[in-house]
C-alpha positions in Angstrom: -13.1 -21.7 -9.3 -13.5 -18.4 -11.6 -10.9 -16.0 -11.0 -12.4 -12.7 -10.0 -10.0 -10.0 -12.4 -12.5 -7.0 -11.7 -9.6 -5.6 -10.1 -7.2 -5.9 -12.8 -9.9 -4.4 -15.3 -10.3 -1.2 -13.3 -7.0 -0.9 -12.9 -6.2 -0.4 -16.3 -8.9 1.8 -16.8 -11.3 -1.1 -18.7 -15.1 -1.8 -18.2 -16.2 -3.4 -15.4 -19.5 -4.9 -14.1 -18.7 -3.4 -10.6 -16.7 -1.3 -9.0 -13.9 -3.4 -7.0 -13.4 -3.0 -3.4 -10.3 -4.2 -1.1 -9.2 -2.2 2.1 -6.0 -1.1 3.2 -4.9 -3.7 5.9 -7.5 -6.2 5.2 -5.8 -9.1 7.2 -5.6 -6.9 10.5 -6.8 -6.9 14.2 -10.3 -5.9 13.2 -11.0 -9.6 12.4 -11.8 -11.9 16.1 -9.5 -14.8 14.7 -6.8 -12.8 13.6 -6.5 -11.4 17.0 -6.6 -15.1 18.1 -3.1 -15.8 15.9 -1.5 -12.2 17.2 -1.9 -13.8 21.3 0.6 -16.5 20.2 2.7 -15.3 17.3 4.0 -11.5 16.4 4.1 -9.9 12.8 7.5 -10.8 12.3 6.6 -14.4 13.3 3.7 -14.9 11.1 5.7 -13.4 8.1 8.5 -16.1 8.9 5.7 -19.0 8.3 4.4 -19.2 4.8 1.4 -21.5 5.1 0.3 -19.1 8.1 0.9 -16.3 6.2 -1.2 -16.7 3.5 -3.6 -18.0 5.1 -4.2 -14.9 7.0 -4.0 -13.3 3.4 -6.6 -15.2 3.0 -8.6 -14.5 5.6 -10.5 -11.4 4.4 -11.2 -12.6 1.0 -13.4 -15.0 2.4 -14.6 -13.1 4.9 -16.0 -9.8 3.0 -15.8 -10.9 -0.5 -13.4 -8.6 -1.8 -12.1 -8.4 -5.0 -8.3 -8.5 -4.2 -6.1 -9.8 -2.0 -2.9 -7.8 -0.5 -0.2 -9.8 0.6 0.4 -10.3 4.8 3.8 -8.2 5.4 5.4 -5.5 6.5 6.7 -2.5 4.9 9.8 -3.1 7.1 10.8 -6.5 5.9 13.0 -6.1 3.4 14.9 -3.7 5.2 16.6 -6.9 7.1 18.3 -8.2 4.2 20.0 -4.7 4.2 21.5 -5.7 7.2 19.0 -3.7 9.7 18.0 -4.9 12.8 14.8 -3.7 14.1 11.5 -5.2 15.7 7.8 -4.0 15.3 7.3 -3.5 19.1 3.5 -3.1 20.0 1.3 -0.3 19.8 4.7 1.9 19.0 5.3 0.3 15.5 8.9 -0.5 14.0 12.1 0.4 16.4 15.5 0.0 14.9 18.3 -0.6 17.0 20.8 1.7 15.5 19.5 4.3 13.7 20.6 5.6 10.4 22.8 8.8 11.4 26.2 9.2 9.2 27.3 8.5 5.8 29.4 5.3 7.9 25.5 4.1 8.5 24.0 4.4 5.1 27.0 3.0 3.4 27.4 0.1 5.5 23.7 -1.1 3.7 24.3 -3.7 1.4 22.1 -4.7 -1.5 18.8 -7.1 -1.0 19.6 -10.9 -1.2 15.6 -11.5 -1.7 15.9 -15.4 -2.2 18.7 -15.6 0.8 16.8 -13.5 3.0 12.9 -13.4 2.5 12.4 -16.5 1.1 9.5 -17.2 2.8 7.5 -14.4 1.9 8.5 -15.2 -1.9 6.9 -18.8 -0.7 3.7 -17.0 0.8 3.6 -15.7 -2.6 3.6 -18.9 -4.4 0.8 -20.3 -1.9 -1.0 -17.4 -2.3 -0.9 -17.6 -6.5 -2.6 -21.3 -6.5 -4.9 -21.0 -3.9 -6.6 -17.3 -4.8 -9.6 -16.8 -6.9 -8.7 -12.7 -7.4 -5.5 -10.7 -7.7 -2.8 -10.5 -5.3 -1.7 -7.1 -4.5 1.9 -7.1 -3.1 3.7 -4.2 -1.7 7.1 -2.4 -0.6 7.0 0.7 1.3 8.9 3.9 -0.7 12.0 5.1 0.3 10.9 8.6 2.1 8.5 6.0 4.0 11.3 3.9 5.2 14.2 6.5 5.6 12.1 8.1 8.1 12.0 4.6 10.3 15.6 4.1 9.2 16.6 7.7 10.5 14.3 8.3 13.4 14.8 5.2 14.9 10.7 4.8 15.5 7.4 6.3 14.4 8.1 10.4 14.5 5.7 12.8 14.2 7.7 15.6 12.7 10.7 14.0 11.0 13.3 16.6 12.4 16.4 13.9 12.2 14.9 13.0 8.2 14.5 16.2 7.5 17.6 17.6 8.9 20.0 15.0 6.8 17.7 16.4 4.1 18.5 19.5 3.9 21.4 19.4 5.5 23.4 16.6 4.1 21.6 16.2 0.6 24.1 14.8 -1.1 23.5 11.7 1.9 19.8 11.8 1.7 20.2 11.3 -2.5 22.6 8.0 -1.5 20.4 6.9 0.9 17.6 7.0 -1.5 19.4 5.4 -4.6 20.0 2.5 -2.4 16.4 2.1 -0.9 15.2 2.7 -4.6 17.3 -0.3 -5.7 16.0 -2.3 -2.8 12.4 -1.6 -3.8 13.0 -2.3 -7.6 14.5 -5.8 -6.2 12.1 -7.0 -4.2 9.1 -6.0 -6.1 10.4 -7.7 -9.2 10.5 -11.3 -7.1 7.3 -10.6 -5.9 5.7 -10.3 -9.2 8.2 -13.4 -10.6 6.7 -15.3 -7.7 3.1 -15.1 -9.1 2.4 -11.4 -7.9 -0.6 -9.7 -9.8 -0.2 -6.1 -9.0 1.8 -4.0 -6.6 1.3 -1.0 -4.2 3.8 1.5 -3.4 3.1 2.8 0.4 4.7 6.5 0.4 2.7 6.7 4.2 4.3 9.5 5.4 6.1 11.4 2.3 2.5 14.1 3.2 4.9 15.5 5.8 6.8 17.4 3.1 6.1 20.3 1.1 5.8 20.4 -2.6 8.7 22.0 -3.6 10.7 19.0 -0.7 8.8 16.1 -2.4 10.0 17.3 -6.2 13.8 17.9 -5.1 13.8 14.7 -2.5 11.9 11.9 -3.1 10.0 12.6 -6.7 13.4 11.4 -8.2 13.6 7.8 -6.4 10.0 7.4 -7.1 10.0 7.8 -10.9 13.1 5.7 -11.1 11.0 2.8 -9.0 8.2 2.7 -11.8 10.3 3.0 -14.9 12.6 0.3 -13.9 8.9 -1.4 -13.4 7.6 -0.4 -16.6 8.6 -3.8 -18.4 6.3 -5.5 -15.6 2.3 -6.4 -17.3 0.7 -6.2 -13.8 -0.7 -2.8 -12.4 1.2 -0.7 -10.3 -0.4 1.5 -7.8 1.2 4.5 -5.8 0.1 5.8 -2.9 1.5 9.1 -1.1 -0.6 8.2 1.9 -2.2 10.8 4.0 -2.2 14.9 3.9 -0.8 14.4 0.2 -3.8 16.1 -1.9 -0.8 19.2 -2.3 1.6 16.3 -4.3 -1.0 15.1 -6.7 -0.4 17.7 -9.4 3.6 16.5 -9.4 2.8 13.3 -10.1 1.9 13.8 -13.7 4.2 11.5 -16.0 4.9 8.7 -13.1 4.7 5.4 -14.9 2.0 4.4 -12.6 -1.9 2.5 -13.4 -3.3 3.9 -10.1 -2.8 6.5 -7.9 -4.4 6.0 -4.4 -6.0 9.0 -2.1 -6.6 10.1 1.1 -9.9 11.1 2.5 -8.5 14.8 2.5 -9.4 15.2 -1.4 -11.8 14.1 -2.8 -11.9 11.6 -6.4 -12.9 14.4 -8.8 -10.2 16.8 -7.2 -8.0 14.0 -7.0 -8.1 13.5 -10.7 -8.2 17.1 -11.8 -5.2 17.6 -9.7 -3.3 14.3 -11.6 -4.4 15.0 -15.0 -5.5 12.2 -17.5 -3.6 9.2 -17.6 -4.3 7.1 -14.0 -6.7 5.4 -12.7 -7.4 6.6 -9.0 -8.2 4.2 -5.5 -9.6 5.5 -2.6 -10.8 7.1 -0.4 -13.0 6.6 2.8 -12.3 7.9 5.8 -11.6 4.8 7.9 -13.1 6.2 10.8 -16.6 6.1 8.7 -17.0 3.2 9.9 -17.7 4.1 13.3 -20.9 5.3 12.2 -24.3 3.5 12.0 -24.1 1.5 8.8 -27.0 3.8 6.5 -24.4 6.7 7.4 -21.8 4.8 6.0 -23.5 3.8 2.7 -24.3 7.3 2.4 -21.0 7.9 2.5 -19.9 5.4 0.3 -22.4 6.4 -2.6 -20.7 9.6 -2.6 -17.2 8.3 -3.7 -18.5 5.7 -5.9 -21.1 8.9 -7.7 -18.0 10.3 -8.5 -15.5 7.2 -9.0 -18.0 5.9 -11.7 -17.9 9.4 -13.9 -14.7 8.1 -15.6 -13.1 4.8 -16.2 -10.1 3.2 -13.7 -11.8 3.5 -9.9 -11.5 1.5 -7.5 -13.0 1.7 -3.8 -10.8 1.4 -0.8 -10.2 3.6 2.5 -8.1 6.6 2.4 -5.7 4.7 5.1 -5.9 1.5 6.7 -8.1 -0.1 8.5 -8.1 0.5 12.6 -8.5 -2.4 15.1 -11.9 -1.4 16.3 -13.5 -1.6 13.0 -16.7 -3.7 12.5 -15.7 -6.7 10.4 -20.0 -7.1 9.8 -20.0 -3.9 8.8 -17.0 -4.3 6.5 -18.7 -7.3 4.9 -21.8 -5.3 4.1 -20.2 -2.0 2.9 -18.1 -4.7 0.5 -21.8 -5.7 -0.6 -23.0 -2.3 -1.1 -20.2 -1.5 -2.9 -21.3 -4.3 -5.4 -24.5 -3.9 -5.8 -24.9 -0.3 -5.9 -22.0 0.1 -8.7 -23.2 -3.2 -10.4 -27.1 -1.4 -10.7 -26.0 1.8 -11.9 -23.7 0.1 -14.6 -25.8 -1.6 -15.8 -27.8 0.8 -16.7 -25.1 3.1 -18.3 
């Protein structure tokens, strides 16, 4: 079996014969037979089953020929070995029984046991590293990302509880994040002992700030994440998730290999806006692929124009993928992604 590291290469900014492709909730409900496992087992169920895990991890790899693998989780997960109870309740997302409210609730967190607690997605892991023929990507989900579940109790739309222990309690918000940073730093570092390749940081919803609110409350947490990293030889990929093109320019200095982008900016702005230094991932709008499939090549050879002017790109969505999308048409823009990149390489 020869390992595909076309990932890896791009990554850190190195020549490639192609331009890799994986997609942002690859293993999902776009895929008939994943659907099939969801009617008789929930996320947190799968999670809980190694062998099921990975093989649904698996699943899109074979499938559409991509040229990494990210692991079957949640960003949620690790929050249990905190001592938070929640559930991911359907078509709402993750509900936690008692919200984070008071300094009582944010000191009554206790650090991440990951071998105690998660286990089994440490075993996933380990599967995962024997049977793959590319790179796994494993992930955590930043601590703005998670307060605001932690906080709000549920997907929010405008963060007013987050944002009001922001500015009103800062000195809170700063203790909640030092111990979500430490829980992050934790749990990626098992992932990557485990037989982890690379690693994505989801910031999903840190767009809802403003510059000046992303510097003073959550720029801090995230620099500490990737230099307690640093030591780590695998790439490390952050991604402020959507409506963060106004960020970018802060993010000069992180000790980050990639920095993924929404569909909002677009690769050239993205990197003029980062400066020199990262390689960048990104950024079709998933809903693209609603559209006949010639419109979505079209499309497509627009980011990969400009991701192929300068070393370190890699293809992906903007965001994840949706339920409705087209897994035939996934499989073939994976293809065009190949070929097109691989002929105009090869001719460079």
């Amino acid at each position: 079996m020869t390992y595909n590291d076309t990932f890896i290469r791009a990554c850190r900014q190195q020549a490639v014969d192609h331009i890799p492709v994986w997609y942002m909730r690859q293993a999902g409900r776009y895929d008939p037979e994943y659907r099939k496992i969801k009617e008789k087992y929930t996320l947190l169920e799968i999670c809980r089953q190694p062998e099921l895990a990975a093989e649904v991890t698996l699943m899109p790899v074979r499938k559409l020929g991509v040229d990494a693998a990210i692991l079957y989780s949640d960003i949620m997960n690790p929050v249990a070995s905190l001592g938070v109870d929640f559930d991911i309740v359907k078509n709402i997302g993750p509900v936690i029984d008692h919200p984070i409210r008071s300094a009582a609730d944010v000191d009554r967190l206790h650090p991440i046991d990951v071998e105690r607690d998660l286990g089994h997605i440490l075993e996933t892991i380990r599967i995962l590293d024997r049977e793959l023929n590319v790179p796994l990507i494993t992930f955590a989900g930043a601590p703005f990302t998670i307060a605001s579940y932690l906080i709000e109790g549920r997907p929010s739309k405008g963060y007013i509880r987050t944002k009001a222990m922001m500015y009103g309690e800062p000195e809170l918000w700063h203790r909640l994040m030092d111990k979500l940073g430490e829980m992050v730093i934790t749990y990626v570092r098992a992932h990557i002992a485990n037989g982890g390749k690379a690693f994505q940081l989801f910031d999903s919803w840190v767009g809802a700030l403003s510059p000046y609110d992303f510097q003073t409350f959550v720029l801090p947490v995230i620099k500490r994440i990737f230099q307690a990293l640093s030591d780590l030889n695998v790439p490390k990929i952050y991604f402020p998730g959507v409506s963060s093109g106004e960020l970018l320019p802060y993010l000069n200095g992180l000790q980050a290999d990639v920095i993924g982008l929404d569909w909002r900016v677009s690769i050239s702005e993205g990197r003029r806006r980062l400066g020199d230094g990262f390689g960048v991932q990104g950024n079709l709008d998933p809903y693209v692929l609603t559209a006949p499939i010639d419109v979505i090549k079209q499309y497509a050879k627009n980011i990969i124009d400009e991701g192929m002017l300068k070393p370190g790109y890699i293809f992906n969505l903007g965001h994840g993928l949706f339920p409705e999308a087209s897994l035939d048409k996934l499989r073939e823009l994976t293809e065009y992604v190949h070929e097109y990149s691989r002929s105009v390489l090869t001719k460079s």
